[in-house]
N, C-alpha and C positions, 0 to 999 in steps of 0.2 A: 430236537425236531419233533413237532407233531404224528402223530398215525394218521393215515390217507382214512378220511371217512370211505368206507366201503359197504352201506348201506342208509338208505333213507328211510326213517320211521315215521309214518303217517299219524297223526295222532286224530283216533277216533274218538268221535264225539259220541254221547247218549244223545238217543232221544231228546230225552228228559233234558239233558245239557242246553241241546239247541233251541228246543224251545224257549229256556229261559233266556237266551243269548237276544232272540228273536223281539221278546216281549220287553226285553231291557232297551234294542234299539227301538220298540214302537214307544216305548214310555219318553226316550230322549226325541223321538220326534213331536211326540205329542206336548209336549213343552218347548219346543223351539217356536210352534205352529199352534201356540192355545189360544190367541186370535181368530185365526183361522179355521180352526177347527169347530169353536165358539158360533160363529157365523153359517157355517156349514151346517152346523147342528138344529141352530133357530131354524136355515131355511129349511131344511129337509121337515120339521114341523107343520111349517106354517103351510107346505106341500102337502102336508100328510093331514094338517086343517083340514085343507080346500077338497079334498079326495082327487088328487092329483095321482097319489102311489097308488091311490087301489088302481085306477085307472091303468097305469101303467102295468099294475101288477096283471089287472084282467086282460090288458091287451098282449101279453105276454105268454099270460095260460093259452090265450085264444091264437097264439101264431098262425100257426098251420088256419085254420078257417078266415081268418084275415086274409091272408097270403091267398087263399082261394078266390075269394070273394076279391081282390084285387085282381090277379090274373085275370078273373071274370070279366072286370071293365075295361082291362086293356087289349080285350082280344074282341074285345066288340067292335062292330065297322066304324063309327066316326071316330075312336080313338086310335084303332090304324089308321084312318088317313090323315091325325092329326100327325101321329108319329111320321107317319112317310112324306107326310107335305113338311114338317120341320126336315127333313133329313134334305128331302130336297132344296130346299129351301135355304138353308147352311152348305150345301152344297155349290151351291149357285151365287152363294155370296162371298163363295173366299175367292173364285174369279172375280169379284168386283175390286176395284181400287179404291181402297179404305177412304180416299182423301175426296176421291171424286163423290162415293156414297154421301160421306159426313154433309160436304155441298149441298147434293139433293135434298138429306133430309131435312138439311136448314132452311136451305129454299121452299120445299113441303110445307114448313110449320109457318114461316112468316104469308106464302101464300095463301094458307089455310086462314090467319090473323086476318089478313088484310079481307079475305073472303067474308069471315067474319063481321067484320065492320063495316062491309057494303049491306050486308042481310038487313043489320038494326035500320036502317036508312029506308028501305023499303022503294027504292026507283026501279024504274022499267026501262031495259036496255032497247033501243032500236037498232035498225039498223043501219039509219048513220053513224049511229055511236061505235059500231063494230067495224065500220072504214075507217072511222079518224084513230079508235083505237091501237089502229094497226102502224102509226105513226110513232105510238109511243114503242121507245126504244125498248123497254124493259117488259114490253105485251110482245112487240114482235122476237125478241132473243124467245119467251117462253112457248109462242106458238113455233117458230122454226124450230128450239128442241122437243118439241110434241111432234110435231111432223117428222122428223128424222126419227126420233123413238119409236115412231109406229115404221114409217118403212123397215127399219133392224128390227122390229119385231114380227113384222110380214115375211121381209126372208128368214128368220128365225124360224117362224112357222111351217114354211115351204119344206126346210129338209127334212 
């Protein structure tokens, strides 16, 4: 029968050991990856061509006065109301019903098209044309949701 192991001996590495241990797996990486590394190499180059690194390098010394000079323009006033009208704005859209919005905005662009293609033509609307208009089915559906958009936007307003 065996002796009960009664201790575990840790085997300590040198320094010196593990570095080399270190450098032997970057050597077997670097031959798995000499494609790649190859590529890597050229671009970091052709980067360092163009003064793309210094670039990076200088904007990296400069953190901190960067970071300042940024802070600067976002605490200026139209870049708060950009930020706070996006907040709002995202706000007020996740009440909206994603399927209903997509609709509108389609509707929006092909209205805008068709708007479009009346401009090149150059006519002048009268206003009998804005009676009969009111016949056509797909003028009256978008003036009744204009008119119902603005009432829900008048009580909207009220409270």
């Amino acid at each position: 029968m065996a002796t009960p192991i009664t201790a575990i001996q840790k085997e300590n590495k040198s320094d010196e050991e593990t570095k080399l241990e270190k450098l032997e797996e970057l050597k077997a990486l670097l031959a798995e990856n000499e494609d790649s590394v190859s590529k890597t190499m050229k671009l970091l180059a052709e980067l360092n061509g163009l003064g793309v690194l210094d670039a990076a390098d200088s904007m990296v010394q400069a953190k901190e006065d960067i970071a300042k000079i940024a802070l600067g323009q976002l605490s200026r006033e139209p870049a708060k109301n950009l930020i706070n009208t996006a907040i709002a704005a995202g706000g007020a859209l996740t009440k909206a019903d994603p399927e209903v919005m997509g609709k509108l905005l389609e509707s929006i662009i092909a209205g805008t098209k068709q708007g479009q293609d009346f401009l090149k033509d150059d006519k002048k609307v009268g206003v009998l044309d804005l009676l009969k208009a009111m016949n056509d089915p797909d003028i009256n559906r978008a003036v009744g949701f204009g008119l119902q958009f603005l009432k829900g936007m008048g009580k909207a307003l009220k409270e």
